[in-house]
N, CA, C and O atoms as a Tripos MOL2 file, in Angstrom:
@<TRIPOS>MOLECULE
protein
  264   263    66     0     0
PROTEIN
NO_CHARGES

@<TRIPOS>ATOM
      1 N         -49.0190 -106.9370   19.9270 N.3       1 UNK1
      2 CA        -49.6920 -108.0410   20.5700 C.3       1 UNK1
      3 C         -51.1190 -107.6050   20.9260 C.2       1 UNK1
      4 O         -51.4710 -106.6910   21.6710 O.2       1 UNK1
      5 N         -51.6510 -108.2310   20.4170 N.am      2 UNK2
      6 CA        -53.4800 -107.9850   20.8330 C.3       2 UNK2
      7 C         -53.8070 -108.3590   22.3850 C.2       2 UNK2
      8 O         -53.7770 -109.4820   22.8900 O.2       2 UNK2
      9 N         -54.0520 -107.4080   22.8620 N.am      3 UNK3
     10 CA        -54.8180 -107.8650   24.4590 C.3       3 UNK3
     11 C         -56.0030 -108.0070   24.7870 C.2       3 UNK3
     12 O         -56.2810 -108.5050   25.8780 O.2       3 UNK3
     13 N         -57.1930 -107.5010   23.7000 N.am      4 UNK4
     14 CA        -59.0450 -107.7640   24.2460 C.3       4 UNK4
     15 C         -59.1420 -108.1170   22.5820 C.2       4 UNK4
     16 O         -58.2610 -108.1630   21.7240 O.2       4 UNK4
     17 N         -60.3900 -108.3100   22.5240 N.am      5 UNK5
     18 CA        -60.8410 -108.4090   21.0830 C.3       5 UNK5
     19 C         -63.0860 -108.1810   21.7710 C.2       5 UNK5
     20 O         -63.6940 -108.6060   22.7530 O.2       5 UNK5
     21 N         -63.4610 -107.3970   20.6610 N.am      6 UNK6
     22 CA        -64.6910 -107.5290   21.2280 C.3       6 UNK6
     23 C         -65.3810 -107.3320   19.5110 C.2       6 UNK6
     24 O         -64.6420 -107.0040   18.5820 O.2       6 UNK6
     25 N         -66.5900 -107.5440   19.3570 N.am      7 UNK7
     26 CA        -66.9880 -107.1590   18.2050 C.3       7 UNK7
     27 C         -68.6390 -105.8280   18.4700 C.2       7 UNK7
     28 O         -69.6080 -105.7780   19.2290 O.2       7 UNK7
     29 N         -68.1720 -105.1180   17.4970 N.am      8 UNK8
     30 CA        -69.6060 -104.2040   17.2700 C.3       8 UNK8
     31 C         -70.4100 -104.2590   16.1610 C.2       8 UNK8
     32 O         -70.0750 -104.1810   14.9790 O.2       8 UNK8
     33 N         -71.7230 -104.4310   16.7390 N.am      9 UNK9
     34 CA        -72.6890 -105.1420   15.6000 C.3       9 UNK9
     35 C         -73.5380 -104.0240   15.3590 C.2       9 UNK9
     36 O         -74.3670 -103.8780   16.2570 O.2       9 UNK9
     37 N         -73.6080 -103.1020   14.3450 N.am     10 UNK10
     38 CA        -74.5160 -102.1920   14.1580 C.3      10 UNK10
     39 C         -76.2060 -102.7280   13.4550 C.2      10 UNK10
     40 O         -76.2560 -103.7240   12.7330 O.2      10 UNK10
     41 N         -77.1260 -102.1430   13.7000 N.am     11 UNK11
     42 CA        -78.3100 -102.4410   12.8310 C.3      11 UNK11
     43 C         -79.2910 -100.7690   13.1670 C.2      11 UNK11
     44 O         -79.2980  -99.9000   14.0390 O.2      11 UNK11
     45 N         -79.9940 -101.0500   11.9050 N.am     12 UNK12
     46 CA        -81.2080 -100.6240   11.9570 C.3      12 UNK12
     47 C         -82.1700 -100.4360   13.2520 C.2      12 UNK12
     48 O         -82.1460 -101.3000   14.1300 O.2      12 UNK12
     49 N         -83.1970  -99.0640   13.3910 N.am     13 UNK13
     50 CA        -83.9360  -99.3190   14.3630 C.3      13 UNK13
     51 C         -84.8880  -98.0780   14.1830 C.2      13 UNK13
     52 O         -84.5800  -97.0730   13.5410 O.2      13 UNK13
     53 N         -86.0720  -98.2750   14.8260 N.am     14 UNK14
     54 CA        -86.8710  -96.8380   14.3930 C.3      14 UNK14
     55 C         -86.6730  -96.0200   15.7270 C.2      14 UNK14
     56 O         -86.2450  -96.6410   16.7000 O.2      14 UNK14
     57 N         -87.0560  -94.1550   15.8940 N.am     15 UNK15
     58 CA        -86.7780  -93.7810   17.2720 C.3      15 UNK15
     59 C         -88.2880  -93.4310   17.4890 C.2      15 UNK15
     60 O         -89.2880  -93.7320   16.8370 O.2      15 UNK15
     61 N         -88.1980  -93.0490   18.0780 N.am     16 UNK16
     62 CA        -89.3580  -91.9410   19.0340 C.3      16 UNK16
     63 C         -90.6060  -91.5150   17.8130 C.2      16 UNK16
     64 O         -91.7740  -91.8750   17.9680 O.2      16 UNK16
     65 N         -90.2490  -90.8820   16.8710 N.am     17 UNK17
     66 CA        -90.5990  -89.8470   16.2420 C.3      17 UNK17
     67 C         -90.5040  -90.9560   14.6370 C.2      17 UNK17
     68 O         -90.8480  -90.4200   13.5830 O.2      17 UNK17
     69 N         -90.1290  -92.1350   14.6160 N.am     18 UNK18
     70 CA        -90.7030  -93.3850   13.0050 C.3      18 UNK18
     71 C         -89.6190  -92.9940   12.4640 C.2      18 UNK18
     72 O         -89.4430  -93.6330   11.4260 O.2      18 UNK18
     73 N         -88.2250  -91.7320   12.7950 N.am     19 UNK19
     74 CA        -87.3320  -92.2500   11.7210 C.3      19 UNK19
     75 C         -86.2870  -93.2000   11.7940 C.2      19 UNK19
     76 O         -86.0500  -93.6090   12.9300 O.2      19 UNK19
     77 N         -85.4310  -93.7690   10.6410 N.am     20 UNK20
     78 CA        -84.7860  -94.9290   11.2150 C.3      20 UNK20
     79 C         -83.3650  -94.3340   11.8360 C.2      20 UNK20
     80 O         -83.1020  -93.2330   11.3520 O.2      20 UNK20
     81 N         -82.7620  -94.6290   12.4300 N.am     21 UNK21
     82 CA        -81.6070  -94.8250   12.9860 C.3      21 UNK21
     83 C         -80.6600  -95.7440   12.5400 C.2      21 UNK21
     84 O         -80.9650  -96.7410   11.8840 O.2      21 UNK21
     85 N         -79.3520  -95.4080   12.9170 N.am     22 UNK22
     86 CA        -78.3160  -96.2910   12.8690 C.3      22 UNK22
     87 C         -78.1560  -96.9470   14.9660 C.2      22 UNK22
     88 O         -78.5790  -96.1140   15.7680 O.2      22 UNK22
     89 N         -77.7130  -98.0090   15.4530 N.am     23 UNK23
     90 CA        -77.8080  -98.1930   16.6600 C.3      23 UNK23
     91 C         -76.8270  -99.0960   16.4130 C.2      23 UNK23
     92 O         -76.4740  -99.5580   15.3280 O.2      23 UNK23
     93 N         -76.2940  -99.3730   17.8210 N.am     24 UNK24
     94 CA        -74.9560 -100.6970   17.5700 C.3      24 UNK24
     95 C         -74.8770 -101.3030   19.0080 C.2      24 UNK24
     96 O         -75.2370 -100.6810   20.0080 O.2      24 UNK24
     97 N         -74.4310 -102.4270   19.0200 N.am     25 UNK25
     98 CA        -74.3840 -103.5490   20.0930 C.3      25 UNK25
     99 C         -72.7610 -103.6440   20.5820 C.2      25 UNK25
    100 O         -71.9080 -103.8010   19.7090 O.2      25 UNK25
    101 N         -72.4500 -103.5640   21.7060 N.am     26 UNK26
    102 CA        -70.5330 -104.5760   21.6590 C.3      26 UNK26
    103 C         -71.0580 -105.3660   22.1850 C.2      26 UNK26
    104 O         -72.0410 -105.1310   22.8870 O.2      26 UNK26
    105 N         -70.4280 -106.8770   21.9580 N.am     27 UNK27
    106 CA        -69.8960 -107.5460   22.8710 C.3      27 UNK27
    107 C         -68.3180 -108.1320   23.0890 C.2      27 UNK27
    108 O         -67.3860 -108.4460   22.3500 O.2      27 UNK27
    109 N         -68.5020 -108.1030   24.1170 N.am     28 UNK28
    110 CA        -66.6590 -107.9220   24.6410 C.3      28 UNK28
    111 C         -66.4400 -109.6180   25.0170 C.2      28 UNK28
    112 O         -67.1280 -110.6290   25.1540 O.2      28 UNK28
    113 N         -65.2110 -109.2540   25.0710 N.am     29 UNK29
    114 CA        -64.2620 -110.3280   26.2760 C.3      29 UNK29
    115 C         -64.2860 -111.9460   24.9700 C.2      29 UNK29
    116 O         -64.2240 -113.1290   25.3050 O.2      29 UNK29
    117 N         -64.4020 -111.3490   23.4340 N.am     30 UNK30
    118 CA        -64.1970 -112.5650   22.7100 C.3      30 UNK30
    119 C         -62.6160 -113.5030   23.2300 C.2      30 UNK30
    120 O         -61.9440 -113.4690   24.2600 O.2      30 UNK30
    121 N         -62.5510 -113.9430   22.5010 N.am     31 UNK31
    122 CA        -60.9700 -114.3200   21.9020 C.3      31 UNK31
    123 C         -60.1400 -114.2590   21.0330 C.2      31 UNK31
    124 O         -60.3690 -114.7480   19.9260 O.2      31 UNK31
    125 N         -58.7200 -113.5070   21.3890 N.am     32 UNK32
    126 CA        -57.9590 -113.3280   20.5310 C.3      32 UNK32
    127 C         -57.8360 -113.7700   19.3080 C.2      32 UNK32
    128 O         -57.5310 -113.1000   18.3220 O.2      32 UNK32
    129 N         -58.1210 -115.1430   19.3670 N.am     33 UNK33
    130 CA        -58.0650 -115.9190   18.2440 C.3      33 UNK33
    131 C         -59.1200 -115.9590   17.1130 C.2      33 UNK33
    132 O         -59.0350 -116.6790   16.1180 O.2      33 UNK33
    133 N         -59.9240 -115.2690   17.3340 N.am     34 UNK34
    134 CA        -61.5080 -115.3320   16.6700 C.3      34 UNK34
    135 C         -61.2520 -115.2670   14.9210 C.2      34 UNK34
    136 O         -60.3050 -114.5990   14.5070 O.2      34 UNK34
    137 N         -61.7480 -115.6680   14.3860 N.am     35 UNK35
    138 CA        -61.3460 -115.4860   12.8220 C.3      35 UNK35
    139 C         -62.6240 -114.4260   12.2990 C.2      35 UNK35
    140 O         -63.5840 -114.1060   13.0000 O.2      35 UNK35
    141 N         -62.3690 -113.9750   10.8830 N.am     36 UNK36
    142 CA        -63.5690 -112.9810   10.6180 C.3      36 UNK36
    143 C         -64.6840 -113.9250   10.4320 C.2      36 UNK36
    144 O         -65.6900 -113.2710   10.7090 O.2      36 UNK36
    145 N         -64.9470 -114.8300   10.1860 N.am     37 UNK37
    146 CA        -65.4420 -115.9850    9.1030 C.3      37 UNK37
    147 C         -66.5710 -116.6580   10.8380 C.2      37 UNK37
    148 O         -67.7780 -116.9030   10.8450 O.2      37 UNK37
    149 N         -65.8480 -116.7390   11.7190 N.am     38 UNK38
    150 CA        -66.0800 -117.2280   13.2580 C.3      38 UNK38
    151 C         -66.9760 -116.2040   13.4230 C.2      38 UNK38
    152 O         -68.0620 -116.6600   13.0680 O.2      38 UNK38
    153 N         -67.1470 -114.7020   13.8810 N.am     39 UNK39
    154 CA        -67.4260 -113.4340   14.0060 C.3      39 UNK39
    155 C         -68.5120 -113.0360   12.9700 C.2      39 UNK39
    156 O         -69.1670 -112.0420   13.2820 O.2      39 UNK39
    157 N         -68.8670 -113.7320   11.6040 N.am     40 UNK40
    158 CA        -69.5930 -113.2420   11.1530 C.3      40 UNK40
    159 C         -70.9260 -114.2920   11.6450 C.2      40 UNK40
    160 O         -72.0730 -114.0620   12.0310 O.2      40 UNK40
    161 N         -70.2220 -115.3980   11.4400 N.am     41 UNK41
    162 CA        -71.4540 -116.8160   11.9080 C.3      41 UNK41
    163 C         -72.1250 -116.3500   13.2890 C.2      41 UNK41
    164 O         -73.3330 -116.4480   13.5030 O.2      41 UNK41
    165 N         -71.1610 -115.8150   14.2310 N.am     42 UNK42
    166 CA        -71.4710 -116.0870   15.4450 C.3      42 UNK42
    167 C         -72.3140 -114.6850   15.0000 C.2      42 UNK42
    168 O         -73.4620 -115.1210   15.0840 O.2      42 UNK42
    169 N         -72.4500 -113.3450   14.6010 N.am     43 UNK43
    170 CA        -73.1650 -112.3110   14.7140 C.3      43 UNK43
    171 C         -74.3600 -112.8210   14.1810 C.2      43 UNK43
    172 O         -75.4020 -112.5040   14.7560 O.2      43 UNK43
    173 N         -74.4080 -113.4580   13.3190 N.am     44 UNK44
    174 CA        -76.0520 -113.8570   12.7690 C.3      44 UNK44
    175 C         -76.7710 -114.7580   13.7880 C.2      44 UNK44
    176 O         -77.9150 -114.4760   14.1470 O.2      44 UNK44
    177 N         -76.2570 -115.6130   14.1640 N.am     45 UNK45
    178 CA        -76.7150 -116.5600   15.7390 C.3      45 UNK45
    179 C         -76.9910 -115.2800   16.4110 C.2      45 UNK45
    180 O         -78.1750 -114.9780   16.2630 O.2      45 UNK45
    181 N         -76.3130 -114.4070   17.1080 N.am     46 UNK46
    182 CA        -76.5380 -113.2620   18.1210 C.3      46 UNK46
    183 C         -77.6820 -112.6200   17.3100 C.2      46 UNK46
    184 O         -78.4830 -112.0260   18.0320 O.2      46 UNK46
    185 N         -77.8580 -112.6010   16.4840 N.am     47 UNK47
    186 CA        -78.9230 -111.3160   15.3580 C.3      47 UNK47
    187 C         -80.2440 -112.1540   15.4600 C.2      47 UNK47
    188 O         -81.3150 -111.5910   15.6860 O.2      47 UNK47
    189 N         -80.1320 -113.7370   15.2590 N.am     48 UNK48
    190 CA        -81.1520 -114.0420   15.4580 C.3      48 UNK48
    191 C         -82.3430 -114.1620   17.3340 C.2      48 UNK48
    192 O         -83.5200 -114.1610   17.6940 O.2      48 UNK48
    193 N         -80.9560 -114.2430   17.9050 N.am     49 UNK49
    194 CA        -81.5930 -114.4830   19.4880 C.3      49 UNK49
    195 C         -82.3610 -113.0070   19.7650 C.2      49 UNK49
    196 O         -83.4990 -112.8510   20.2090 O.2      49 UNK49
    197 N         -81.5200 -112.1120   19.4210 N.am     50 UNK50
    198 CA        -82.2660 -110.7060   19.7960 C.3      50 UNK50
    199 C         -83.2390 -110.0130   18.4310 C.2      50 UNK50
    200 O         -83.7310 -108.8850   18.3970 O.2      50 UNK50
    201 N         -83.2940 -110.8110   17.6430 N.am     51 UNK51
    202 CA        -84.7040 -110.3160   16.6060 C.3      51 UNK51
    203 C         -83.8560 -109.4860   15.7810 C.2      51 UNK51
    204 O         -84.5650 -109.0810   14.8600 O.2      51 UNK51
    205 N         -82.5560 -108.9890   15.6530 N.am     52 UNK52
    206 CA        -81.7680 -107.6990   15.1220 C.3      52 UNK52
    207 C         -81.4700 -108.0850   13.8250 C.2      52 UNK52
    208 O         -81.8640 -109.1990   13.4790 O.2      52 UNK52
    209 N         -80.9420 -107.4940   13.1430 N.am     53 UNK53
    210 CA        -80.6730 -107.6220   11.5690 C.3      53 UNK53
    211 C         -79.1930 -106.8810   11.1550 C.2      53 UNK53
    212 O         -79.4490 -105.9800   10.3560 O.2      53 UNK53
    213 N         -77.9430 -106.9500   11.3930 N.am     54 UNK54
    214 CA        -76.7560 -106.4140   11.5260 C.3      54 UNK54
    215 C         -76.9130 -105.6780   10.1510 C.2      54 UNK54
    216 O         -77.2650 -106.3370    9.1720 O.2      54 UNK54
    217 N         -76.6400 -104.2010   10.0330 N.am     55 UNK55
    218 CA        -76.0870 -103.9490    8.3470 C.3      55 UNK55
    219 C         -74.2340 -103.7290    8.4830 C.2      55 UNK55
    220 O         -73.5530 -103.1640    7.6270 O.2      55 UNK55
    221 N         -73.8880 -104.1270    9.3300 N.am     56 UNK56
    222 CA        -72.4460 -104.1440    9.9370 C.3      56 UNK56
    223 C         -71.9930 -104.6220   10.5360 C.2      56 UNK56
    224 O         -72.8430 -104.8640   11.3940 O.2      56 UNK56
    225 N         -70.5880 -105.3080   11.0060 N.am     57 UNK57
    226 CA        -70.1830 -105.7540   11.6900 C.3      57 UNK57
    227 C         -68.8760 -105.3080   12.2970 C.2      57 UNK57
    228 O         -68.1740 -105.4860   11.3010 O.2      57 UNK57
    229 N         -67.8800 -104.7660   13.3980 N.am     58 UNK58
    230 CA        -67.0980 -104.4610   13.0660 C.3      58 UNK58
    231 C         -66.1300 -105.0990   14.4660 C.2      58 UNK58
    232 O         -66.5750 -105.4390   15.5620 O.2      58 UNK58
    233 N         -64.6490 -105.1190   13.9820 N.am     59 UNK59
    234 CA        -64.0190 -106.4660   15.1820 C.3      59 UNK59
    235 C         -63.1250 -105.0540   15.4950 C.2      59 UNK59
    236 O         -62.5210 -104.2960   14.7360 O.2      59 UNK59
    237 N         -63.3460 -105.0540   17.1230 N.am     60 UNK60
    238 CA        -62.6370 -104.0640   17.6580 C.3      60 UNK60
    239 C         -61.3360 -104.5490   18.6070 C.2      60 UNK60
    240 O         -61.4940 -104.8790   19.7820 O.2      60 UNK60
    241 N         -59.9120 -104.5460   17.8750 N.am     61 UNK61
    242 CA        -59.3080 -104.6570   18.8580 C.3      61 UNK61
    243 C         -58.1520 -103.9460   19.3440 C.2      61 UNK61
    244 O         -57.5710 -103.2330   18.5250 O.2      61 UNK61
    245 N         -57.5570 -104.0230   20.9210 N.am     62 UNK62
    246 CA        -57.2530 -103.6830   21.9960 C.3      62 UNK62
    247 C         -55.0850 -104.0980   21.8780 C.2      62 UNK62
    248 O         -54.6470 -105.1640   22.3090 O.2      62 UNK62
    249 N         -54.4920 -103.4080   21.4750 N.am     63 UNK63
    250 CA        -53.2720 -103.7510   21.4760 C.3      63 UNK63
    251 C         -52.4190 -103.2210   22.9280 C.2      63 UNK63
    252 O         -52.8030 -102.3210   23.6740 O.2      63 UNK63
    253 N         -51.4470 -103.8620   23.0520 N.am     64 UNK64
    254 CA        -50.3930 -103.9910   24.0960 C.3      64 UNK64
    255 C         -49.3770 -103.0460   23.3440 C.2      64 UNK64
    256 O         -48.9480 -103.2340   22.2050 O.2      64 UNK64
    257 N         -49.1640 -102.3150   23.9270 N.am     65 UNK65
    258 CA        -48.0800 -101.2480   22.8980 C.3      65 UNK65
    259 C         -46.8760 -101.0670   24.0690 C.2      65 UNK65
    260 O         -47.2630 -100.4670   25.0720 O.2      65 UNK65
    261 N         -45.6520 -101.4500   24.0730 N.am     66 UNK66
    262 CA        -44.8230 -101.0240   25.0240 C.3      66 UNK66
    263 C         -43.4520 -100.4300   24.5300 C.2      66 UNK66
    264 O         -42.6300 -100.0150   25.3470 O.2      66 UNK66
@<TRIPOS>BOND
     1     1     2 1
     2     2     3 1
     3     3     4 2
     4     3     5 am
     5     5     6 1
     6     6     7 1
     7     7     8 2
     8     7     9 am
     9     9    10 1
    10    10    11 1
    11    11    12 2
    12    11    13 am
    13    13    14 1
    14    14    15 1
    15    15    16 2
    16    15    17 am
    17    17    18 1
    18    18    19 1
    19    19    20 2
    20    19    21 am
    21    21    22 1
    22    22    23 1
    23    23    24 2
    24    23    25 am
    25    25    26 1
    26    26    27 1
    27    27    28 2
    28    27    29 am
    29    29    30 1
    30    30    31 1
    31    31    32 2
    32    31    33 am
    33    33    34 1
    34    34    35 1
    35    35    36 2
    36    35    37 am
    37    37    38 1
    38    38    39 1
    39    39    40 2
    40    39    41 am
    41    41    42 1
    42    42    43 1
    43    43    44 2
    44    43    45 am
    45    45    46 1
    46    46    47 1
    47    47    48 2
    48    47    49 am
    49    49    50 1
    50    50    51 1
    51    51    52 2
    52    51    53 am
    53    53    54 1
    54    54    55 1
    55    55    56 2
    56    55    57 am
    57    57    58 1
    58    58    59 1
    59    59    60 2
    60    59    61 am
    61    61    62 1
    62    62    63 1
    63    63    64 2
    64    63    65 am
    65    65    66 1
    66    66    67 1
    67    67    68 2
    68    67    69 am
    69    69    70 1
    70    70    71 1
    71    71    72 2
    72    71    73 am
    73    73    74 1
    74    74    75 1
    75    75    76 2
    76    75    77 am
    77    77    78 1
    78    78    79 1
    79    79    80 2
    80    79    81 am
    81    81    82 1
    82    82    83 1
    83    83    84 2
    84    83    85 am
    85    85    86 1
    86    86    87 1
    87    87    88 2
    88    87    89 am
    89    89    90 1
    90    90    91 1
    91    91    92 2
    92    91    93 am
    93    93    94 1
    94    94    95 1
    95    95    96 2
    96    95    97 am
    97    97    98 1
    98    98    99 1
    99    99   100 2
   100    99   101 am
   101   101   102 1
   102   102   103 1
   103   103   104 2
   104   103   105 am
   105   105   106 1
   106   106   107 1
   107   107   108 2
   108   107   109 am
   109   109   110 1
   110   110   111 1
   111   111   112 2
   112   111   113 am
   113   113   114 1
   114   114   115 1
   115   115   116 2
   116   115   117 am
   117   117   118 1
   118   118   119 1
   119   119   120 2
   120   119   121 am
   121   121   122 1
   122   122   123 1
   123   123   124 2
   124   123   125 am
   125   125   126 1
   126   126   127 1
   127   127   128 2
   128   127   129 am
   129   129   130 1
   130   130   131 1
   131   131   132 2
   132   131   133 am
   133   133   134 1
   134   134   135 1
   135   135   136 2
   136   135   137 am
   137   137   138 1
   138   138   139 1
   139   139   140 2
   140   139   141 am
   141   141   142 1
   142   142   143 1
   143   143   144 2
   144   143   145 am
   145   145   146 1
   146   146   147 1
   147   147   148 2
   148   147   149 am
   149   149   150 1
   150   150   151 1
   151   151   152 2
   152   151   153 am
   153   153   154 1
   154   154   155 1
   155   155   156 2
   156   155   157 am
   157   157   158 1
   158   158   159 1
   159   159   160 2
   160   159   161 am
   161   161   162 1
   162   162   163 1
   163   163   164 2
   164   163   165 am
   165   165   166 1
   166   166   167 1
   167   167   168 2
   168   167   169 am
   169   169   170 1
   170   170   171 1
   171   171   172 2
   172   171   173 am
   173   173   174 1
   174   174   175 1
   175   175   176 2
   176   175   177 am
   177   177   178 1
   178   178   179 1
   179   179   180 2
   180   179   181 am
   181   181   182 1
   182   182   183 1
   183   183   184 2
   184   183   185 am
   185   185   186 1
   186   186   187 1
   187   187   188 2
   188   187   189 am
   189   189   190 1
   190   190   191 1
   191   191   192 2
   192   191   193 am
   193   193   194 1
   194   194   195 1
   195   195   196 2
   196   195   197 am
   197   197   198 1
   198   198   199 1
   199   199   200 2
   200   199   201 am
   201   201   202 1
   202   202   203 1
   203   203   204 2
   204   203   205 am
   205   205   206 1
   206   206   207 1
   207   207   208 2
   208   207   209 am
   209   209   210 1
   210   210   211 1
   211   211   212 2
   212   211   213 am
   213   213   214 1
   214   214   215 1
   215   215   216 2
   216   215   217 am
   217   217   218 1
   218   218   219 1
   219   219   220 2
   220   219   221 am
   221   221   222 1
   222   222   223 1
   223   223   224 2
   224   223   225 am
   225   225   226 1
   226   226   227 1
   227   227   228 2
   228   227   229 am
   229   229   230 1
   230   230   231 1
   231   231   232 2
   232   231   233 am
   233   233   234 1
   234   234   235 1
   235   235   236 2
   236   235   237 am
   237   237   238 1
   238   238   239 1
   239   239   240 2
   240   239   241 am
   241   241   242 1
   242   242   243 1
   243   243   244 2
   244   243   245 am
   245   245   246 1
   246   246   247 1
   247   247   248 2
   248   247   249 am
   249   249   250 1
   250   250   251 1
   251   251   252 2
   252   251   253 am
   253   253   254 1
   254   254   255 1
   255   255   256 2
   256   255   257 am
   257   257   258 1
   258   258   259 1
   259   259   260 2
   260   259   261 am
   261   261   262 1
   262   262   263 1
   263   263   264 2
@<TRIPOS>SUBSTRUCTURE
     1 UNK1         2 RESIDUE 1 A UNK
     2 UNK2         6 RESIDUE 1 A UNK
     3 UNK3        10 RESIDUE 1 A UNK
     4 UNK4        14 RESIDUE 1 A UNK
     5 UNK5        18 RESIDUE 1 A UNK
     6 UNK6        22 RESIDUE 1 A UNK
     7 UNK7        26 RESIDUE 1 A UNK
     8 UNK8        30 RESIDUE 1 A UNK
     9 UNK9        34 RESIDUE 1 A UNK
    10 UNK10       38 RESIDUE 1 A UNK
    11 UNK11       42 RESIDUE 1 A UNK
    12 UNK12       46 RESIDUE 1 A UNK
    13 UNK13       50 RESIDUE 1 A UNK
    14 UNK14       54 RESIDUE 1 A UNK
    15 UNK15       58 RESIDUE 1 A UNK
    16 UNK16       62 RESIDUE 1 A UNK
    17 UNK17       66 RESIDUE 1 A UNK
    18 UNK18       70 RESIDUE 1 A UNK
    19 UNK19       74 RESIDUE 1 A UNK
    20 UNK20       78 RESIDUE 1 A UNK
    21 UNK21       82 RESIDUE 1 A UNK
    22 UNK22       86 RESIDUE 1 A UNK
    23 UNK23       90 RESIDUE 1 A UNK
    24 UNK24       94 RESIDUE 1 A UNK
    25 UNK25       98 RESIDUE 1 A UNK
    26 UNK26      102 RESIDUE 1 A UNK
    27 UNK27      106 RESIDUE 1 A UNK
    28 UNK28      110 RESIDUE 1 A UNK
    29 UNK29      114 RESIDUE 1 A UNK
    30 UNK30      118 RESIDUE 1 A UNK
    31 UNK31      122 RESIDUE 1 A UNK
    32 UNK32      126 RESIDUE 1 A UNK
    33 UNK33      130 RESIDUE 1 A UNK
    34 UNK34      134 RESIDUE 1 A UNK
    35 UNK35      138 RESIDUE 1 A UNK
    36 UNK36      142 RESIDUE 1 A UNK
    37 UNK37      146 RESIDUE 1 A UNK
    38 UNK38      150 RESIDUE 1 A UNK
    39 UNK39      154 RESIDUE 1 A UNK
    40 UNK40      158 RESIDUE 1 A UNK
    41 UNK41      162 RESIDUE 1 A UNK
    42 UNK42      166 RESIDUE 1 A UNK
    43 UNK43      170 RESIDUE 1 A UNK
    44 UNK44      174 RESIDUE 1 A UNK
    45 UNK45      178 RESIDUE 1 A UNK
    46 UNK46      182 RESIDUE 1 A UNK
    47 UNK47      186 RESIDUE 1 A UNK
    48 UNK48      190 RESIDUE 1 A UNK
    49 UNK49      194 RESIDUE 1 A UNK
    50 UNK50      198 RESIDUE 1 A UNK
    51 UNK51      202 RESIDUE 1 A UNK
    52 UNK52      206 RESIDUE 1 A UNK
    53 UNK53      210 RESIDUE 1 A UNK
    54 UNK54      214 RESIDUE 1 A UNK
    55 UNK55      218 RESIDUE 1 A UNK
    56 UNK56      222 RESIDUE 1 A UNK
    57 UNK57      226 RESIDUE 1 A UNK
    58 UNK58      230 RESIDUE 1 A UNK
    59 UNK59      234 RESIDUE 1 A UNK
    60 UNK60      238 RESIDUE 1 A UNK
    61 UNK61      242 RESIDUE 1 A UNK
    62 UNK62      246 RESIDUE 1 A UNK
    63 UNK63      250 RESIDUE 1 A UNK
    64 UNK64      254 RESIDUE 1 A UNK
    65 UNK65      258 RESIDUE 1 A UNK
    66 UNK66      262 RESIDUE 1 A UNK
């Protein structure tokens, strides 16, 4: 049984010193129910509000194990 669901959005970024990096975003507290197809739409909406450019996406979830 799934108990959280959050997604991690990796992108591109330059550091300190002009080389590029790998860097990544979560955001949490989705819904269980989220489809991949839901998760990819919604990361490009999120990619566009913060200027970011995802080369990844990845759906992290949280199981109930008893």
């Amino acid at each position: 049984m799934i108990k959280s669901l959050s997604a991690k959005f990796v992108f591109e970024a330059l550091d300190e010193s002009g080389k590029e990096v790998l860097k990544s975003r979560t955001v949490g507290r989705l819904s269980v129910n989220t489809e991949n197809k839901s998760l990819l739409t919604f990361s490009q909406a999120y990619g566009n509000l913060k200027g970011e450019q995802y080369v990844n996406v990845l759906k992290v979830t949280t199981e109930a194990v008893r």
